[in-house]
C-alpha positions in Angstrom: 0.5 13.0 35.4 3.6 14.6 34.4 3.9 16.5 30.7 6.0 13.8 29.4 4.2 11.0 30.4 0.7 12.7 28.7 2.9 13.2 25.5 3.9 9.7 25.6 0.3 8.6 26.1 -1.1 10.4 22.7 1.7 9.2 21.0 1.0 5.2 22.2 -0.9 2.6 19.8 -4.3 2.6 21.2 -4.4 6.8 21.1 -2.8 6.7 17.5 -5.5 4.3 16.6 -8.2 6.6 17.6 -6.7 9.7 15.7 -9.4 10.8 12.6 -6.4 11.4 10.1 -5.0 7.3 11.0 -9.0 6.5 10.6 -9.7 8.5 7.2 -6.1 7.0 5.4 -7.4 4.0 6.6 -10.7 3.6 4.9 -9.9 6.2 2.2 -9.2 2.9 -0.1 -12.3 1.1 0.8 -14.3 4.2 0.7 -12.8 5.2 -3.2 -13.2 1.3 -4.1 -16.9 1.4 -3.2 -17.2 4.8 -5.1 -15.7 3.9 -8.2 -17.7 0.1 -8.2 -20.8 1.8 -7.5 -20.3 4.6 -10.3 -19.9 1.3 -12.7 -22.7 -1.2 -11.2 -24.7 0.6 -9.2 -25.7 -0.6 -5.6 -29.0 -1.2 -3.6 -27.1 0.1 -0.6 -29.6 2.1 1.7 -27.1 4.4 4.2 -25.5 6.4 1.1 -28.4 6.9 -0.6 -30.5 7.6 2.9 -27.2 9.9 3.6 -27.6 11.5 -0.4 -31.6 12.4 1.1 -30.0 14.3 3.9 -27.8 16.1 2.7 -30.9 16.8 -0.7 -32.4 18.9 1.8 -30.0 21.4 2.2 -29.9 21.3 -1.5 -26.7 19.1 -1.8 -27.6 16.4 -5.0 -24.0 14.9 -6.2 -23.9 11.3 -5.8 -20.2 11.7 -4.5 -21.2 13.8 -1.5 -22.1 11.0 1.1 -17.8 10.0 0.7 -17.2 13.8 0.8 -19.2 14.1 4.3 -17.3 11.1 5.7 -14.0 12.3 4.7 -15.2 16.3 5.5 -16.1 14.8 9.5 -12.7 12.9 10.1 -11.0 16.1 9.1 -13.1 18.1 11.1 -12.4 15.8 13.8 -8.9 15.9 13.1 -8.5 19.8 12.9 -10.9 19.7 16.6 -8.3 17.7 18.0 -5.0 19.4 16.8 -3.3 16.5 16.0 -0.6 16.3 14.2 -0.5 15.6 10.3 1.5 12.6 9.9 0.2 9.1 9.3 2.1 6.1 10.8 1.9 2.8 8.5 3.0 0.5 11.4 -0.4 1.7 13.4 -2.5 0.9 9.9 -1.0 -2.5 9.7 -1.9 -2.7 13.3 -5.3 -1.5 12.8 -6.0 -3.8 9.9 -4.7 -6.7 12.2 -7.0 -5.7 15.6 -10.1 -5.6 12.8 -9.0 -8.9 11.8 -8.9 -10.0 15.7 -12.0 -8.8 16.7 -13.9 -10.6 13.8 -13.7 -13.4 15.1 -16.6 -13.2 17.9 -18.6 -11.4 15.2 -18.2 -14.6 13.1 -19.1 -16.7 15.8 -22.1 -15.3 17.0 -23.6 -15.7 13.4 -22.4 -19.2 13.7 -25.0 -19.9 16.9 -27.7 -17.9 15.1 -26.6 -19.3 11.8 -29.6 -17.4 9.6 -28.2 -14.2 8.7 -25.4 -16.4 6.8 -28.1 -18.5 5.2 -30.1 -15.6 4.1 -26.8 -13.5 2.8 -25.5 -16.6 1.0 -29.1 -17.1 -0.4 -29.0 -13.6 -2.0 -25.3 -13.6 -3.1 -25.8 -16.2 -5.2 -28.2 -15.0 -7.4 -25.5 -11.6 -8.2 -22.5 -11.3 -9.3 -19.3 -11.8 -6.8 -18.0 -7.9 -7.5 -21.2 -6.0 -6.5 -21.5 -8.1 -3.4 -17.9 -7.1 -2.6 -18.9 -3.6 -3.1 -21.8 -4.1 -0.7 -19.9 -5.6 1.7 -17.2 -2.9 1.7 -19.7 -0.2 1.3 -21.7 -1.1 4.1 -19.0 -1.8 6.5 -18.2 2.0 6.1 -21.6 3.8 5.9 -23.1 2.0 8.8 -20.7 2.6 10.9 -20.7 6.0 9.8 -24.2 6.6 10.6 -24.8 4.1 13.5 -21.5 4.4 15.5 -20.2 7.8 14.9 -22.9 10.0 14.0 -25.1 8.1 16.5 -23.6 7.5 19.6 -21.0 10.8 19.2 -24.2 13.2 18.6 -25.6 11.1 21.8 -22.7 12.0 23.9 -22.3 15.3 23.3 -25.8 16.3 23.5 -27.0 14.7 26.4 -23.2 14.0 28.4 -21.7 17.5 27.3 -24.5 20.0 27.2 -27.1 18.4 29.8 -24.2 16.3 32.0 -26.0 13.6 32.4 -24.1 10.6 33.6 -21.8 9.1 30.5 -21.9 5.7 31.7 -26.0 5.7 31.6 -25.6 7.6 28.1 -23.1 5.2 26.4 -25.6 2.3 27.4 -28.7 3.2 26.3 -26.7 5.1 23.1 -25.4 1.1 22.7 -29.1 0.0 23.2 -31.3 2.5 20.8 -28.1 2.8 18.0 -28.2 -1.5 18.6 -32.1 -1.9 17.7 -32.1 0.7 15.4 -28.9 -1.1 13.4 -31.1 -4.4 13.5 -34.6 -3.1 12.3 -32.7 -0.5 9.5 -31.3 -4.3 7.7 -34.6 -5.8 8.3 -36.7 -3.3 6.0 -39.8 -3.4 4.6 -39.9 -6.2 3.0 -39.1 -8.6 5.8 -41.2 -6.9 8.3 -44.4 -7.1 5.7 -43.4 -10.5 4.3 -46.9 -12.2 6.2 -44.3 -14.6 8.1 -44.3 -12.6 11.1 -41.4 -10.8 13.0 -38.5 -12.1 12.4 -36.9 -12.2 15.8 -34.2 -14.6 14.9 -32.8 -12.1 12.9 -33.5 -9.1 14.9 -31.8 -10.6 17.8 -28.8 -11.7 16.1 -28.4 -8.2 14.1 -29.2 -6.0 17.3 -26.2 -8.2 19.0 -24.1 -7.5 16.5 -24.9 -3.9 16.2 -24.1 -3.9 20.4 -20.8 -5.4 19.6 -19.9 -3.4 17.4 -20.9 -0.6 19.0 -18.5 -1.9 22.2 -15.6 -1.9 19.3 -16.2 1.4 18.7 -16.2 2.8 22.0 -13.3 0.8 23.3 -11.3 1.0 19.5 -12.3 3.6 17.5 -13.9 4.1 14.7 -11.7 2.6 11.9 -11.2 -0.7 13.5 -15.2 -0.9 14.0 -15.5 -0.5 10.1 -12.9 -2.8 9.0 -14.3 -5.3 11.8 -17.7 -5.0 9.9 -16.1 -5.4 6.0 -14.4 -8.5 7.1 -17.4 -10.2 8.1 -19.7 -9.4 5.3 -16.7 -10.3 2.8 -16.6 -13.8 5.2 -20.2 -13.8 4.2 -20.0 -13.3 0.4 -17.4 -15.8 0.7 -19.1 -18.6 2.2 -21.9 -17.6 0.1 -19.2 -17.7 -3.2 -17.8 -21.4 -1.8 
């Protein structure tokens, strides 16, 4: 491939949508939204405060440091890549648009399953609308954080780029373990030691839609995969609002 046709490549869409800088702008709203609801209401999210544990054992306590290590890895990524620091507001709109797109399967798998929407619209509607928005938006973010990024990436590069082991068999079963592990993380405690059994409804449908958007992330980015997931659980405390 010739040097202009490589520069032309980084600079197209899909490569700008993959960029960390295009990825941390993009969620940087969400991300201070869910930080500055949360410092006012509270939230029973588990991946920030299961990130806040981490990061307590290297002695790190301040509730704000679970944002801090999201934004500290996309710059990180950002600086590992040397891309350049501009931000393009045509690819954002584009972004917001593909997350919008790709909902749409998301919403109807739930719509064959049909119980995760019963169950979420069961428990929105004994809160109040604004700290399910912030859950929604919160979660979107950290579970993608932790499930797609830190998940499958640290799956990638330890067993593709320090063992080379075949990517193609690595992505899969990253997909499959990150998938299941997605699923049973929502379930919890109390589900699983309700006396009703496993639900497998539920862990079917949340393990497919872990998969999916797991696929979104490898084939989109990471950005798109978090707005992708916002959208559908604000969908969800919609229906469960209506």
């Amino acid at each position: 491939m010739s040097r202009s046709g490589s520069v032309k490549d980084r600079n197209s869409y899909v490569s700008l949508t993959h960029r960390p800088l295009n990825a941390l702008v993009f969620l940087l709203p969400g991300l201070v939204f869910f930080q500055i609801g949360t410092a006012c209401y509270g939230t029973s999210l588990l991946a920030p405060r299961d990130l806040g544990r981490l990061l307590g054992f290297f002695g790190a306590t301040a509730g704000y440091l679970p944002a801090m290590l999201i934004v500290a890895v996309l710059l990180i990524q950002h600086l590992f890549h040397k891309d350049r620091w501009s931000v393009q507001p045509t690819v954002l709109a584009g972004m917001a648009c593909e997350s919008l797109a790709w909902t749409i399967p998301l919403l109807a798998l739930s719509r064959l399953t049909g119980l995760l929407l019963s169950q979420s619209a069961a428990e929105s509607a004994a809160s109040n609308l604004l700290p399910q928005v912030l859950l929604a938006v919160g979660a979107g973010i950290y579970e993608e954080f932790m499930f797609r990024l830190m998940m499958i990436s640290l799956g990638l590069l330890i067993f593709v780029d320090v063992f080379e082991l075949p990517k193609s068999w690595v992505t899969g079963i990253a997909v499959l373990v990150s998938s299941c592990l997605f699923s049973l993380y929502h379930l919890g405690g109390n589900d699983l030691n309700g006396g009703g059994g496993f639900p497998l409804v539920d862990f079917v449908f949340r393990a497919a839609a872990g998969a999916y958007l797991a696929g979104i992330y490898i084939i989109r980015g990471f950005a798109i995969t978090v707005g992708s997931h916002i959208l559908f659980n604000l969908y969800v405390v919609a229906v469960a609002a209506g």
